[in-house]
Every structure is written in structure tokens, then in C-alpha cells.
C-alpha positions in Angstrom: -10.5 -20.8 23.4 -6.8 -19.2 23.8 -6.0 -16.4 21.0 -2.8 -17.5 19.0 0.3 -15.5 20.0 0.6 -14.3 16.9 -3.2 -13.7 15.6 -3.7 -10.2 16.4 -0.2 -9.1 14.9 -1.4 -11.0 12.1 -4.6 -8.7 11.5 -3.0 -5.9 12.6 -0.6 -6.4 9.6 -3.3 -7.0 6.7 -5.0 -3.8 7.9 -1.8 -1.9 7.4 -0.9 -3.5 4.3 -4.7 -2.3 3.0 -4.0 1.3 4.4 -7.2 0.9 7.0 -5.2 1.4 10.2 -5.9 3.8 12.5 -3.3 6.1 14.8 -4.4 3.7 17.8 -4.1 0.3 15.8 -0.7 1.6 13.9 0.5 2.1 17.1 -0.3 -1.0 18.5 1.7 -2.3 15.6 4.6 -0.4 16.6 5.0 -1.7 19.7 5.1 -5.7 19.1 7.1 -4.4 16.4 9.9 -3.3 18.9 9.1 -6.1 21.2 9.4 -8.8 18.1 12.0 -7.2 15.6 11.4 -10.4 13.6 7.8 -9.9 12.7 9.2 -7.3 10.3 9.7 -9.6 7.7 6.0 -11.0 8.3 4.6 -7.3 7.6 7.2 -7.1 4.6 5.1 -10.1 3.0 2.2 -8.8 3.9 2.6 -5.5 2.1 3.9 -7.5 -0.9 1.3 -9.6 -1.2 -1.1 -6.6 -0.9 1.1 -4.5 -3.7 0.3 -7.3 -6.4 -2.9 -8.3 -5.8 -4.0 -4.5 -6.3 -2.8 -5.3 -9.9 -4.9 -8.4 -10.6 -8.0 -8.7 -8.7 -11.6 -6.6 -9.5 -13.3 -4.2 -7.4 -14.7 -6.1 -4.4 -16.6 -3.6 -2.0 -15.8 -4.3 1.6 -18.3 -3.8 5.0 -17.4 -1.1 6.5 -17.8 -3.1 9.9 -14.7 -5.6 8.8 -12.5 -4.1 11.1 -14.6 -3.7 14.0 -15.8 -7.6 13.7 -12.4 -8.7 13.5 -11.3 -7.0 16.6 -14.6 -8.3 18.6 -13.7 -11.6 17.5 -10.2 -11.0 19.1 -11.7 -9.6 22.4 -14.0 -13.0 22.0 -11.3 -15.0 21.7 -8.6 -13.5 24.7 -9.1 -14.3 28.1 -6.3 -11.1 29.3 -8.6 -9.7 32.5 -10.8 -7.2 32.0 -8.2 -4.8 34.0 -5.7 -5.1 31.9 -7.1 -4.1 28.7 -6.3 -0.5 27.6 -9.8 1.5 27.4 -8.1 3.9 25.2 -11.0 4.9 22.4 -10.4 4.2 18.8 -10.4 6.9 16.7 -12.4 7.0 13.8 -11.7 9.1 10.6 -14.2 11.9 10.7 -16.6 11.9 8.0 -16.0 15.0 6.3 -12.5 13.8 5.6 -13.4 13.6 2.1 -14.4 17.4 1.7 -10.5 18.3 3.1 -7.3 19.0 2.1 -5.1 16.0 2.3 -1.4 16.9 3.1 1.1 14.0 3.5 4.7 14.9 4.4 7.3 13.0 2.7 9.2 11.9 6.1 5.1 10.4 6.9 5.8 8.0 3.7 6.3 4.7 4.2 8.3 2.5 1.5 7.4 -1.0 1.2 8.6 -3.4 -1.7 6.5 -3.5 -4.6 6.4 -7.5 -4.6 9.1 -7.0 -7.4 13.0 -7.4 -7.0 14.4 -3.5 -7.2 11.2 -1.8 -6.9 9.6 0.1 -4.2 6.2 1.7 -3.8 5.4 4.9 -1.2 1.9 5.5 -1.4 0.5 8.7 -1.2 -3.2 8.5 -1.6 -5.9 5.5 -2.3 -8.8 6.8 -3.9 -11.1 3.3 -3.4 -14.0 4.6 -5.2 -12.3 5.7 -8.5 -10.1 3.3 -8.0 -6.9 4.8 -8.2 -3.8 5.2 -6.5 -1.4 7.7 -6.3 2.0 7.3 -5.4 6.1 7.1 -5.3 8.0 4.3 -7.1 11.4 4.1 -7.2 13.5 1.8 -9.3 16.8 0.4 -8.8 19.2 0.5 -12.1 19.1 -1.7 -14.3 15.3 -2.6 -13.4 12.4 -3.4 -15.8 8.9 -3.0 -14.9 6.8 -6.2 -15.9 4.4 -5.7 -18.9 1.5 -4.5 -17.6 -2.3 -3.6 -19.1 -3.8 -0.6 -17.6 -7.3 -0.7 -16.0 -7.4 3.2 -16.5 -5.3 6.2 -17.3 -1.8 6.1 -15.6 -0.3 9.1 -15.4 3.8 9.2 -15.0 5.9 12.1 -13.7 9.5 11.5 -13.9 11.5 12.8 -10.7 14.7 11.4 -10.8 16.9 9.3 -13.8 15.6 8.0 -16.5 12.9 5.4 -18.1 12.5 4.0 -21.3 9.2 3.1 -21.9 8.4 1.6 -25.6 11.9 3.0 -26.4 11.6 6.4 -25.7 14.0 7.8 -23.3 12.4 10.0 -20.2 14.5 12.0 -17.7 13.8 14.6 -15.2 11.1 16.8 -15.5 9.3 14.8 -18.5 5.0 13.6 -18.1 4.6 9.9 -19.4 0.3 9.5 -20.3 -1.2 5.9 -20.9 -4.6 5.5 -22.0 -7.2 2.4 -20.2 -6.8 -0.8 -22.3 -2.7 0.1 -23.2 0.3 -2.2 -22.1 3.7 -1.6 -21.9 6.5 -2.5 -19.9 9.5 0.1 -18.8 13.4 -0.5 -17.9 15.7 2.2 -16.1 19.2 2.0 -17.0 20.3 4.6 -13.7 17.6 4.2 -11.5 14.5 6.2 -11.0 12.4 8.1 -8.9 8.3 8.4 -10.2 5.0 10.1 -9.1 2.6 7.9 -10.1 -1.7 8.1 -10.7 -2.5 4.8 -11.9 -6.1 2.7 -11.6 -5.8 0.0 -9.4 -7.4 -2.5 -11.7 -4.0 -2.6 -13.9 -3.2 -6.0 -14.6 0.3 -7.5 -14.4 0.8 -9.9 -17.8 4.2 -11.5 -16.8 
């Protein structure tokens, strides 16, 4: 059976919109990427679609072979010869990652749309055992965030503009706390730049 043109971008895609890829894989990406400019808008949904379901659905533990059996199903699938196949390794994170110091350097942080006009997300860190994410937002003036219900504390630092939430007024410099089981929704009146710890088992409510 012949591989759809377009299947392997396709997984290639959800596993960078879940923040699985590898250095290999990402590059991979890259490349039909500069061969098909227009795929971009493809990934773009992707990584929407991926930003709001982290806000609705429940913890779901995945295999850790997932990956793996998707690409074998791919090698299944193609019939390139056997020569032209890259035999290239792919790199596995090691597994004392966790025990490290995590650095990411702000040119490494990729901004993707939030799934909401005006807003867009750079994430910094996914923490898939506690459940929590932390990263960048940045709002466009005049934006509101949608009412929301936390699934655990979210933790605001305001870096830039301003953000009313529940009428008070936050610039610069100020620390927004919400407690697990709180809702509110937030509008920016000059645009705004956040650092964000939030669970991802908040649910959207609008």
C-alpha cells in the first residue's frame, strides 16, 4: 500500500504540536517545511487545535512507544528503497533529563496561536506529570481572555502592559495568584506580555 504524500508531514505535525519531537524529527519537519511553504498553515491548525484541547480534556496517559509505532507504521507503509532511507539514529532524550537544569533561550521559543483571535502562546516548559505548563502569552490590545475555571493554581506574572482581571488593574512588575476551582476571565486594554504556570486541566467556559 503507497504512503499518502502528505501522511508523514501530517504526524510529524501532531508530535510537534504535543512538544514530543525530537532534534532529528523537528528537522525533518523543517525541511518539507521549506520544500512546501504551504503546509505552514496545516502545522498552524495543528498547534491550535493542540492549545485548546489542553484546556478541556482529562489526563489521558500515553505509551511511551506511540511514536515509535507510528513511524514503523510509516516505514510499513513506504515502498522508497532501502538505499535511500537516511540511517541517521534517532535521538532519544536521556533519562536523567529530569534530574537537570532546564535552560531555554528566548530566541529557542516558538510562538504559535493560542486557538484564540489576538493571543499567542510560547511555551516554556510542560510538566506532564503535575500537569502544568509554563509559559509566554501575549495579548493583543483590546483582547479578552475567555472565562476560564482553573484545574489548579495559575500563577500570573505581568511583563509587559496591563490586565484587568475581575476589575483590578495589573501593570508591569505585579504577581496575579488563582486558587484550583476559581474562574475568571481578563481583558488588556494596551496589550500584554505574561509568564504563565497554569495546570493544564483549566477548562475554557465560553
Amino acid at each position: 500500500m503507497e504512503m499518502m504524500p502528505d501522511e508523514e508531514f501530517n504526524i510529524l505535525a501532531a508530535i510537534q504540536a504535543l512538544d514530543t519531537i525530537d532534534e532529528s524529527e523537528s528537522r525533518e519537519l523543517e525541511n518539507k517545511l521549506k520544500q512546501s511553504p504551504e503546509l505552514q498553515s496545516e502545522l498552524d491548525a495543528f498547534e491550535a487545535a493542540i492549545a485548546a484541547i489542553a484546556y478541556t480534556i482529562p489526563p489521558v496517559s500515553v505509551a511511551p512507544d506511540l511514536k515509535n509505532r507510528l513511524f514503523q507504521r510509516i516505514a510499513e507503509l513506504s515502498q522508497t528503497p532501502a538505499e535511500e532511507v537516511s540511517s541517521e539514529p534517532v535521538s532519544e532524550p536521556s533519562p536523567n533529563t529530569k534530574s537537570r537544569q532546564f535552560v531555554r533561550r528566548s530566541h529557542d521559543v516558538k510562538w504559535k496561536s493560542f486557538g484564540v483571535t489576538g493571543i499567542s502562546i510560547g511555551r516554556l516548559f510542560t510538566d506532564k506529570e503535575k500537569r502544568e505548563i509554563t509559559c509566554l502569552l501575549r495579548l493583543e490590545p483590546g483582547i479578552e481572555f475567555p472565562l476560564h475555571r482553573h484545574g489548579g493554581v495559575e500563577e500570573i506574572f505581568m511583563l509587559e502592559g496591563d490586565l484587568v482581571v475581575e476589575g483590578e488593574v495589573c501593570y508591569q512588575g505585579d504577581y496575579i495568584r488563582s486558587l484550583p476551582g476559581s474562574t475568571h476571565s481578563s481583558i488588556t486594554q494596551g496589550g500584554c506580555l505574561l509568564l504563565v504556570k497554569s495546570s493544564l486541566d483549566n477548562k475554557m467556559l465560553t
